[in-house]
C-alpha positions in Angstrom: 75.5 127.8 105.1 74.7 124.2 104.7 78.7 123.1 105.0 78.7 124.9 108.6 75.7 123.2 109.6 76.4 119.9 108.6 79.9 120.0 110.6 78.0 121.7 113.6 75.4 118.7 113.5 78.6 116.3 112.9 80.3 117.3 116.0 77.2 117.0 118.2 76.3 113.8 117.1 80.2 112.6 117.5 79.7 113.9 121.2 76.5 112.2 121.8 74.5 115.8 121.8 72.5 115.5 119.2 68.7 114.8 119.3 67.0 112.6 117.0 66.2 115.3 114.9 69.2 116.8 114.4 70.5 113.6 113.4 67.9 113.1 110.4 68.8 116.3 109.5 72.4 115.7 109.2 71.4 112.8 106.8 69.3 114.8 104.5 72.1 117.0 104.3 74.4 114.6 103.6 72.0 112.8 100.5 72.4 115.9 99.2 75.9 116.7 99.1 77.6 113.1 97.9 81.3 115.0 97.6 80.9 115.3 101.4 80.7 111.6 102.1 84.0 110.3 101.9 85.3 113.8 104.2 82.1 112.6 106.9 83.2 108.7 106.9 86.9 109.5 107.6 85.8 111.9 110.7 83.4 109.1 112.0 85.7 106.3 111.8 88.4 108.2 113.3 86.5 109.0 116.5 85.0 105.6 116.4 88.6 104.6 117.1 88.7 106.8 120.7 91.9 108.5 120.2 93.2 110.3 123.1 93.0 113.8 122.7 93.3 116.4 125.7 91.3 118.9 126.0 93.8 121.3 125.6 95.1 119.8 122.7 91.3 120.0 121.0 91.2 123.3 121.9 94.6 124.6 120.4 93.6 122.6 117.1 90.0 123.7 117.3 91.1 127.6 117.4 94.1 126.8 114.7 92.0 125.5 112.1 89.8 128.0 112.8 91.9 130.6 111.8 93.4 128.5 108.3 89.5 128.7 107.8 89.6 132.4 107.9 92.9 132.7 106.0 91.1 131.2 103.3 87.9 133.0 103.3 85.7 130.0 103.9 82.9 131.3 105.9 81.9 130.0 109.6 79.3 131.1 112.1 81.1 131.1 115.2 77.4 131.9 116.8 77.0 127.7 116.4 79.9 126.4 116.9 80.5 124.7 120.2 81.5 126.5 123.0 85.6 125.5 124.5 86.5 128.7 125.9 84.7 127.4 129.4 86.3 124.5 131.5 83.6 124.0 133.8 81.2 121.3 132.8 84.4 119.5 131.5 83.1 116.0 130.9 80.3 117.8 128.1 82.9 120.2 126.9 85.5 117.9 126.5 83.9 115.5 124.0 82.3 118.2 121.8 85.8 120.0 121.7 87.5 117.1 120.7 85.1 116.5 118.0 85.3 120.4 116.9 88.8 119.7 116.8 88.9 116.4 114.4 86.1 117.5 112.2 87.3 121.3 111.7 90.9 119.8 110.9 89.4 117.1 108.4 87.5 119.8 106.7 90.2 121.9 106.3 92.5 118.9 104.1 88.9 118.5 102.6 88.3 122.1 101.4 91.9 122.0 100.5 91.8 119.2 98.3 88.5 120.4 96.6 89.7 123.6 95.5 93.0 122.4 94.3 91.9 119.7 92.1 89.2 122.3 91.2 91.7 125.1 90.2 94.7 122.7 88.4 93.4 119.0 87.4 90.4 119.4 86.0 91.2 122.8 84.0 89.5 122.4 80.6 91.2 125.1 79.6 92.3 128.6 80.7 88.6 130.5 81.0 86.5 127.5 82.4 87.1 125.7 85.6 84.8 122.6 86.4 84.3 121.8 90.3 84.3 118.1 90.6 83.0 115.3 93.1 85.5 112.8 94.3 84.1 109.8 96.3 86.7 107.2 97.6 86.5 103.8 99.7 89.1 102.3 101.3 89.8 98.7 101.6 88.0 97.2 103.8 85.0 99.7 103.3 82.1 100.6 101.2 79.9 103.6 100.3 76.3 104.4 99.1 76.0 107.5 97.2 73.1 109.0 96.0 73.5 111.7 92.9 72.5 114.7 92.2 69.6 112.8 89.6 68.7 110.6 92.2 70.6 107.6 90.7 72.0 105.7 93.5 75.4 103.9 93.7 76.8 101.4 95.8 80.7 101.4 96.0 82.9 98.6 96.8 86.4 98.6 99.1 89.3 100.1 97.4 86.8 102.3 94.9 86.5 106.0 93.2 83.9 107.5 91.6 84.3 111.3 90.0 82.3 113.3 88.5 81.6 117.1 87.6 79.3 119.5 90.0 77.6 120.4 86.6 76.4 116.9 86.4 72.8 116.9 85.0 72.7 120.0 83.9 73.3 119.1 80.2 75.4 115.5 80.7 75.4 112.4 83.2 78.6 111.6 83.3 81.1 109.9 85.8 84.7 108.6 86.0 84.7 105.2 88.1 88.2 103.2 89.0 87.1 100.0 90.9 83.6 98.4 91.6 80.1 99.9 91.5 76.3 99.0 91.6 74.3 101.4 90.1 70.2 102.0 89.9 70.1 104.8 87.5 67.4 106.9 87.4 65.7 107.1 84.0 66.1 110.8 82.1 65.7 110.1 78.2 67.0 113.4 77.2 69.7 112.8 79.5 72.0 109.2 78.8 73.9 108.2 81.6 77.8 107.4 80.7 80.3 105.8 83.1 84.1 105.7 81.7 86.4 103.2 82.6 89.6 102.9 82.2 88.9 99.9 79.1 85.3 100.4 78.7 82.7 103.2 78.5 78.9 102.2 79.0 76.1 104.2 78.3 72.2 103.5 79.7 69.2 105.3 80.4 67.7 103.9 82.8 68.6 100.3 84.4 70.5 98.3 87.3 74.1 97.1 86.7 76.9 96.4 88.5 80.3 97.3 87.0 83.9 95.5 88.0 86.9 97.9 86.6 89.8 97.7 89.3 92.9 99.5 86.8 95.2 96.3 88.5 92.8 93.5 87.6 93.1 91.4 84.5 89.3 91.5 83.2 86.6 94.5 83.8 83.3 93.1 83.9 80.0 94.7 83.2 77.1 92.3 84.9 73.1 93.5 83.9 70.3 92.7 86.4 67.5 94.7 83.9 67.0 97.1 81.4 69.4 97.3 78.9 73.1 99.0 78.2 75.6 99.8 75.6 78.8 99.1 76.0 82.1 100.9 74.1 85.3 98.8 74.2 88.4 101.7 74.6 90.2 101.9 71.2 87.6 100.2 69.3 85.1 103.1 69.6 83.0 101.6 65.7 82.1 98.5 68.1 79.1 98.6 70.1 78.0 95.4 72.4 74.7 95.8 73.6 73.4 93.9 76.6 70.2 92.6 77.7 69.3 91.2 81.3 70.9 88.6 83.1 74.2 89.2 80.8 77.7 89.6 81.7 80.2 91.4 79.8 84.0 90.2 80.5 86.7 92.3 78.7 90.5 91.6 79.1 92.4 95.0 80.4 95.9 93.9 78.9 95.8 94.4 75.7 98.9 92.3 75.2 98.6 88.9 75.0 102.6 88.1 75.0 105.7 89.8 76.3 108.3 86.7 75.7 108.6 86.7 71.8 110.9 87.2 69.0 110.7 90.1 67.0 111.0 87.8 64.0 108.2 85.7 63.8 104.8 86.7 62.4 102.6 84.6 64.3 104.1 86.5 67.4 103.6 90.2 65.8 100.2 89.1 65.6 100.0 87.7 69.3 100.8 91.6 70.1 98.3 93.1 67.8 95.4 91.3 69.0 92.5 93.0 70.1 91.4 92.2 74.2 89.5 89.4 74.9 85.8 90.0 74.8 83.0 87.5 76.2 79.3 88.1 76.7 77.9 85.4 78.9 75.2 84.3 81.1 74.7 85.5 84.7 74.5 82.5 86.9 71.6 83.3 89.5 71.2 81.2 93.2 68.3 79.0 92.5 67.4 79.1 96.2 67.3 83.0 96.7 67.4 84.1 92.9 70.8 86.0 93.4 73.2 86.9 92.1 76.8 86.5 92.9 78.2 89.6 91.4 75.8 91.6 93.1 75.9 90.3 96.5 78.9 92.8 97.8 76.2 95.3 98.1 74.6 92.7 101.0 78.0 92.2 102.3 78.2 88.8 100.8 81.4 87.9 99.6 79.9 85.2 97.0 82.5 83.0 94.8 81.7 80.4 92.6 84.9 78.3 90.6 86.8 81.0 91.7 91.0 80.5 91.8 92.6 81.4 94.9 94.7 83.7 92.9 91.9 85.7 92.2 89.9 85.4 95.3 93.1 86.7 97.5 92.6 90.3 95.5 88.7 90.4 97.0 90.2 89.1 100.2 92.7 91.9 100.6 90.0 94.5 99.4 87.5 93.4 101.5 89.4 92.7 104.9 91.9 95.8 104.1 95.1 92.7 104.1 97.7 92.2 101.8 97.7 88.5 100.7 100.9 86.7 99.5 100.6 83.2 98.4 103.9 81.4 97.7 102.9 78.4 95.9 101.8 78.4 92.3 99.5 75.2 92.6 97.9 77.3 95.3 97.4 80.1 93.5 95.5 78.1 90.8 92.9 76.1 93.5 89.7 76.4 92.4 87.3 77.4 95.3 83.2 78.1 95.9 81.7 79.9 99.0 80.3 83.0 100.8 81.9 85.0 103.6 79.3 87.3 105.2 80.4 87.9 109.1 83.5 86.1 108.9 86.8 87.2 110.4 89.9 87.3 107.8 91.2 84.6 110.3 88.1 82.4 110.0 87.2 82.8 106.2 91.1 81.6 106.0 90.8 78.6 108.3 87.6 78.2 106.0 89.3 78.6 102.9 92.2 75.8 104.4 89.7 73.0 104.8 88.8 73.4 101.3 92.4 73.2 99.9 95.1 72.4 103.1 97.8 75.3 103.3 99.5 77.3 106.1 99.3 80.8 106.7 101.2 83.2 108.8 99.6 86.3 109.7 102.1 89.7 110.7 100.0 93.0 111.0 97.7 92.8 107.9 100.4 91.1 105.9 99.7 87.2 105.2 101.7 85.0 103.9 100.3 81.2 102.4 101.9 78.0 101.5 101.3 74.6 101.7 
């Protein structure tokens, strides 16, 4: 079973077992199963941080999970899976027990997960339950993830991307909250659709980054090549079609004015207007050809007449921080750079030769003013 064997290869490369062909084969397994990926990357950077685990502890939660693995009829070929039962070579034993341990207990919450969301949330209705794919990154992290179609899609921090195990079959279709790159593979029988929260874009074959955090003000569509359609939410008769090198910008908050009096007509029709929508050029380096809102996917943090306001939401995504500036002329500061190795701590010395504030730093929490 190709689950088994990818948690079996998992645990031997954690422990430093693995031969070099074990480990290609973990990531051909791992192309193949893209609902995996976000379950794998948790285990890996959890034993990259060297908890202390006992190796009687690993053994008690190797055996437990185990057994909640039986309980719930999820097969596993005890024939592979690493030895703990014998103490003697204990330096060997001890590392591939403690990875046992963390990666049977993380595919336990994973299994969990899929078959609850499988069997309530995505019920289309009472006869036919749809198994879907979930792929999150944190802040401070980012993904590749290559689909069942062989379109491939670069995720940025603080990102999901869902779509249906049927996908292909008669629909390409997938659910994305945050930022993503995508090279779609071309199937003209078959459109590929992403829905957004305010937009829905349809393509068949093409390269385009999308920008649709639910908390941001604008949701940006950016196209390197080919071409796309693009369906504005709640104005489904209007179709924007883009060709290369354009940028789509629509506004998310569909109300323009909260402070007004019921009274006056001008202000009724400040509420009733329809998002802000702007098609405009892409603005490509003339020394490298690039392009800024593509560069994430090169860890290049790229701004151009950016406000600080605006910047600190990248900032916090990108360094996993939480960004508090407490000054509004701050907030509006225009600012141009790239980060690329950069600590938080120097791209914010960096970012206070450009404009002069203070900042206090307290755990990830960090607070600006002038």
């Amino acid at each position: 079973m190709n689950q088994d064997r990818v948690w079996i290869l998992l645990s031997k490369k954690l422990s430093g077992e693995a031969i070099q062909a074990e480990i290609k084969e973990l990531e051909v397994l791992i192309l193949g199963h893209p609902e995996w990926q976000q379950a794998i990357q948790n285990i890996e950077d959890l034993w990259g941080q060297k908890a202390q685990v006992s190796f009687l502890e690993a053994e008690e939660s190797f055996l437990f999970h185990q057994q909640k693995l039986r309980e719930m009829g999820i097969g596993f070929d005890e024939q592979q899976t690493p030895q703990i039962k014998s103490r003697r070579k204990f330096g060997r034993i001890y590392q591939i027990a403690a990875a046992a341990a963390v990666i049977i207990s993380f595919f336990f919450l994973f299994k969990s997960m899929v078959l609850s969301e499988g069997e309530s949330k995505y019920n289309r209705n009472q006869n036919i339950t749809r198994e879907v794919n979930e792929i999150t990154t944190r802040a401070g992290s980012k993904s590749k993830i290559k689909l069942p179609d062989g379109s491939i899609v670069w995720l940025n921090a603080g990102s999901k991307l869902t779509y249906y195990k049927d996908y292909g079959k008669e629909l390409r279709e997938i659910y994305l909250s945050g930022e993503g790159f995508f090279d779609v593979a071309k199937m003209k029988d078959k459109p590929f659709i992403i829905h957004t929260s305010s937009i829905t874009i349809k393509v068949l074959g093409t390269v385009f980054n999308v920008k649709a955090y639910p908390d941001d003000r604008l949701t940006e569509t950016s196209l390197i090549s080919g071409s796309i359609e693009v369906t504005i939410k709640n104005r489904p008769n209007d179709k924007i079609i883009l060709s290369p090198r354009e940028k789509l910008i629509v506004q998310n908050d569909f109300t323009i004015s909260k402070n007004i009096e019921p009274d006056s007509l001008s202000a009724k029709r400040q509420v009733l207007a329809p998002p802000l929508i702007l098609v405009d050029k892409l603005r490509y380096n003339p020394l490298d050809s690039t392009v800024a809102e593509a560069e994430w996917t090169n860890n290049r943090l790229v701004f151009r007449d950016e406000s600080f306001e605006e910047l600190a939401v990248r900032l916090e995504r990108w360094y996993d921080v939480i960004i508090e500036i407490q000054d509004e002329n701050l907030k509006k500061a225009k600012l141009n750079g790239i980060f690329e190795t950069e600590t938080i701590i120097q791209a914010l010395d960096a970012l206070a030769e450009m404009i002069h504030f203070k900042y206090e730093k307290t755990g990830n929490k960090i607070l600006i003013n002038p």
